[in-house]
C-alpha positions as CSV (number, residue, x, y, z in Angstrom):
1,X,-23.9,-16.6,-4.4
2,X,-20.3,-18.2,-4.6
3,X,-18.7,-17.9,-1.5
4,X,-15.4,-18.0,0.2
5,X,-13.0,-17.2,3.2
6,X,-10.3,-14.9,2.1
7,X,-7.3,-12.5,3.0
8,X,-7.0,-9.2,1.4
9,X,-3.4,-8.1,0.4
10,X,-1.6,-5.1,1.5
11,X,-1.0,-2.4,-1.7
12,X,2.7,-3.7,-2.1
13,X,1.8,-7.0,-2.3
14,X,-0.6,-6.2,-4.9
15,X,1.7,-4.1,-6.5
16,X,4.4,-6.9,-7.0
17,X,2.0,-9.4,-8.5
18,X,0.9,-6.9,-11.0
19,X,4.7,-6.5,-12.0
20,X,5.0,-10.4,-12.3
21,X,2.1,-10.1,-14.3
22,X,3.3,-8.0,-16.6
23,X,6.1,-10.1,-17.2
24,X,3.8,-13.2,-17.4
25,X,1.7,-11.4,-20.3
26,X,4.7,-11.4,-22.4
27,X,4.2,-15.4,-22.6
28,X,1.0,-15.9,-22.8
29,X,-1.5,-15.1,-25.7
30,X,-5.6,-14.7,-25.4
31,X,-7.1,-15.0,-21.5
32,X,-7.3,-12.1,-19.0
33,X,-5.2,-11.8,-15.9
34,X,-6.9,-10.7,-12.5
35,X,-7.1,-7.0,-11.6
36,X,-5.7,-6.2,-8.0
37,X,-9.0,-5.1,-7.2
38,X,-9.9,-8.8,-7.1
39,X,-6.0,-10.0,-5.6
40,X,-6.4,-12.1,-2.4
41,X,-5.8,-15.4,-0.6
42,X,-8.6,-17.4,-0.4
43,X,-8.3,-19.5,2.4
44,X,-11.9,-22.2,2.3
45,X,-14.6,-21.7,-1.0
46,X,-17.7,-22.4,0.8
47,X,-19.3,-22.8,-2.5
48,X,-22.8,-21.5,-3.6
49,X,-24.6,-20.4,-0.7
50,X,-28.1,-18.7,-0.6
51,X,-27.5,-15.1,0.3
52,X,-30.3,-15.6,3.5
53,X,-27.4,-17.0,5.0
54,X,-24.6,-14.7,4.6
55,X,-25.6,-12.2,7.6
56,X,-25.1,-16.0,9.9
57,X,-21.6,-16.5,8.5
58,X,-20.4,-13.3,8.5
59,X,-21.3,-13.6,11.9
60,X,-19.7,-16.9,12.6
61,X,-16.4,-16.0,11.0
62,X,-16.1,-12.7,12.7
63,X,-16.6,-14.8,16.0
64,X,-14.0,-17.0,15.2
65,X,-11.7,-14.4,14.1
66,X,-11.8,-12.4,17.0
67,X,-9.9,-15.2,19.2
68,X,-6.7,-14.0,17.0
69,X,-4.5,-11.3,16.5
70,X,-3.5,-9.7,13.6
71,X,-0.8,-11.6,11.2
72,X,1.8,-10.4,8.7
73,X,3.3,-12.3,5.9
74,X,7.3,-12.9,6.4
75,X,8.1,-12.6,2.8
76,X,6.0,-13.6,-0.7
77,X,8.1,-14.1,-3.5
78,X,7.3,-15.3,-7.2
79,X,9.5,-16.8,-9.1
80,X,9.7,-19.3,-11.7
81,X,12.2,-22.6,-12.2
């Protein structure tokens, strides 16, 4: 099982990449772009892991993550050059 550390994105975030990538589809020709179901920041891939161990790092991350309070991202803009 492919696996990795990740933050989800609040709807409005979600909803602006899908606007950029409407624009984006306008250039591009073949391929599929991600859904927003799938939209995050993946912060580590831990790679392929056997799913015995899941349960342990679920358990280590929440443990880890409960030393730190809640975040918000400032701003998250696309653009291009």
């Amino acid at each position: 099982m492919r696996v990795f550390i990740a933050v989800q994105l609040d709807d409005d975030i979600k909803d602006y990449i899908m606007i950029k990538q409407s624009e984006i589809k306008k250039y591009i020709s073949g391929g599929s772009l991600t859904g927003p179901d799938n939209f995050h920041i993946t912060l580590k891939f831990l790679g392929e892991l056997d799913a015995r161990h899941i349960e342990s790092v679920k358990r280590a991350m929440n443990d880890a993550a409960s030393s730190f309070g809640n975040f918000t991202f400032k701003s998250f803009i696309i653009s291009s050059i």
